[in-house]
N, C-alpha and C positions, 0 to 999 in steps of 0.2 A: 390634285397635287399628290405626287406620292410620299408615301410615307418616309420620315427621317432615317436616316441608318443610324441602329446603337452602334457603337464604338467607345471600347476601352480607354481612357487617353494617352494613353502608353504608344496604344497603334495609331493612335490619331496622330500621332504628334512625329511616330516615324514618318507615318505618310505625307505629310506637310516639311518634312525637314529635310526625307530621303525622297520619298518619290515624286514629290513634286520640287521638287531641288534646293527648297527655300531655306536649309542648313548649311549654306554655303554662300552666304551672302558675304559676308565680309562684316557686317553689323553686329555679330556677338563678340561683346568682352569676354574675351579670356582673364581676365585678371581679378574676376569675383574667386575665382578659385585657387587664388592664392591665400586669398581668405580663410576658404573652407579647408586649406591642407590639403587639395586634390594637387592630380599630377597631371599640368599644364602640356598639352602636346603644340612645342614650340614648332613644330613644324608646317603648320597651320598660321601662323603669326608671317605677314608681310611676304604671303602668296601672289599678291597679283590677282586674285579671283572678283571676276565683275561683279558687281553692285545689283541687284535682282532687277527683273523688269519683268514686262506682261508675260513673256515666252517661256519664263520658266515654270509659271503657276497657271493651271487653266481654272482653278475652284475659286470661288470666291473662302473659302471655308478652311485654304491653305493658309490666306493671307490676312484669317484673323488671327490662326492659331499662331501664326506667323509675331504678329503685333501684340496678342496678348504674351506670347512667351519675353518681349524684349518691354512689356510694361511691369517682370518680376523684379523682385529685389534680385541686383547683376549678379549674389554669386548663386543661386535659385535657375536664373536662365541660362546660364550658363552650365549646368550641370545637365538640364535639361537639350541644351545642344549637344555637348558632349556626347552623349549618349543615344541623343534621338536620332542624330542623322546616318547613324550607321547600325541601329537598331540593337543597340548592346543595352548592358544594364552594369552598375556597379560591380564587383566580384565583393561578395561579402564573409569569404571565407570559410565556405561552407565543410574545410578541414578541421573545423573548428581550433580551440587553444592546445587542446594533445596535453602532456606531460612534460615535467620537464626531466632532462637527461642527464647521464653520467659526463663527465665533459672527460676526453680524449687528448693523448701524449700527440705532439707531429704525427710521430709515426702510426697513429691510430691507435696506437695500445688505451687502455682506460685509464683514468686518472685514480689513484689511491691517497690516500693520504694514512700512514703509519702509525702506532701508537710508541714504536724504537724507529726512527728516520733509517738508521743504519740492521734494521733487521725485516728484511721482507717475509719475515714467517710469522713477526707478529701482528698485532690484532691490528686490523684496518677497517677506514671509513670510505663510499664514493665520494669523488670531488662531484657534485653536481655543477651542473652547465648552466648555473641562473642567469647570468649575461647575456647569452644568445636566446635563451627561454626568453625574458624579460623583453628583450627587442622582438620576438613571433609575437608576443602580447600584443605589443604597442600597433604594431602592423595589421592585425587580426582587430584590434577595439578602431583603429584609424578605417580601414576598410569599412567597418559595418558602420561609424559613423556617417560617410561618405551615402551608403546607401540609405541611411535614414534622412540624410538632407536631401536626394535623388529625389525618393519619395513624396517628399513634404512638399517639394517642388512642382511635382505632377499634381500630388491633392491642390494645391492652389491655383495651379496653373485651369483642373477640372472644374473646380468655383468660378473663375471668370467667363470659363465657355458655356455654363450653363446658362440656364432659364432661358431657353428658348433662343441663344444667342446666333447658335451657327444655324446656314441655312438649309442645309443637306444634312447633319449628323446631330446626333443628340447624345454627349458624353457619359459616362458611366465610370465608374472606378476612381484612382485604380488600383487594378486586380492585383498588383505586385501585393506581396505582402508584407506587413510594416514588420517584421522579425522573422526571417525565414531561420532564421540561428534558434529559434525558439526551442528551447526541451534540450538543450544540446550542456554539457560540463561547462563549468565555469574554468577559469584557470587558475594553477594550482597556486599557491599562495610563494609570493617571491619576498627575498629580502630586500628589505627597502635599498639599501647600498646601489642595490642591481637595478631600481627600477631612472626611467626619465625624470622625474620631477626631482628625483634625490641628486642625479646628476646635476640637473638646471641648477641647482638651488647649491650644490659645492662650486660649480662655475661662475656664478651670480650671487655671491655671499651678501652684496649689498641690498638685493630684495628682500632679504629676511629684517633688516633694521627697519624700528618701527617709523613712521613718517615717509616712506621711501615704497613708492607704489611701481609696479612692473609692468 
């Protein structure tokens, strides 16, 4: 008998999803990932795409990886689809959070702010741009979330293909890394006013009174 192929399950799971077709069945929910704050591509939703059969998978090894990924918790497998059958990975913004900036007139000129309104020659402050900062934040901590649940998804997914499970392959990993953001600046400290929760909570004044759960 020959020996098992290692395989990362990262590649395992492209292979089972892209090349041997089994990502395109019609049987993953999309709607775990509304859960998880991903961004659903509704264009995939009520395609018409047949229902798998013998012709699309020749491995036995496709169509476990196949049934273990649709026995994860749906929004886990479904991140796992998303991603496996076209061999992508999360983007976890690896521009990291940056700085935040001087915020700018229409016309691009910089924003000041005066210590006399009516005298441009005296002592002035920048208007900084925490609003727009504040949203790269949220978009940059949503992203690397997204790729830690990607992750967690695969780790699980690589526990149930183990111990001797597949017949041809023997998983390992995976090799992604759980913080590739690792060693990188944190971001710069924003005013609460600026950030989401302080918005949520001025638009939802009634989550704050006590007895009254969100």
């Amino acid at each position: 008998m020959n020996p098992k192929q290692e395989i990362d399950i990262e590649k395992l799971v492209t292979w089972a999803l892209g090349d041997q077709g089994l990502g395109w069945t019609g049987r993953d929910s999309l709607s775990g990932m509304l859960d998880l704050g991903t961004r659903v591509d509704r264009s995939l939703q009520g395609s018409g795409l047949p229902p798998p059969s013998a012709a699309m998978a020749d491995n036995e090894d496709a169509w476990a990886v196949h049934e273990a990924i649709h026995r994860l918790p749906v929004g886990a497998a479904s991140l796992v689809v998303q991603y496996g059958r076209i061999g992508a990975r999360p983007d976890w913004a690896p521009q990291g959070y940056g700085h935040v900036e001087q915020a700018r007139n229409a016309n691009g000129t910089l924003k000041w702010v005066y210590e006399n309104p009516n005298n441009r020659r005296s002592r002035r402050w920048p208007v900084m741009d925490f609003e727009a900062y504040a949203f790269h934040c949220e978009r940059v901590e949503h992203e690397r979330a997204t790729w830690t649940a990607w992750r967690e998804a695969l780790r699980l997914l690589a526990e149930a293909l183990g111990d001797g499970r597949l017949a041809f392959h023997r998983v390992t990993g995976p090799l992604a890394p759980s913080e590739p953001w690792a060693g990188q600046a944190g971001p710069d400290p924003v005013p609460p006013e600026f950030t989401m929760a302080f918005r949520r909570a001025a638009a939802n004044p009634a989550y704050d009174r006590p007895g009254i759960v969100g």
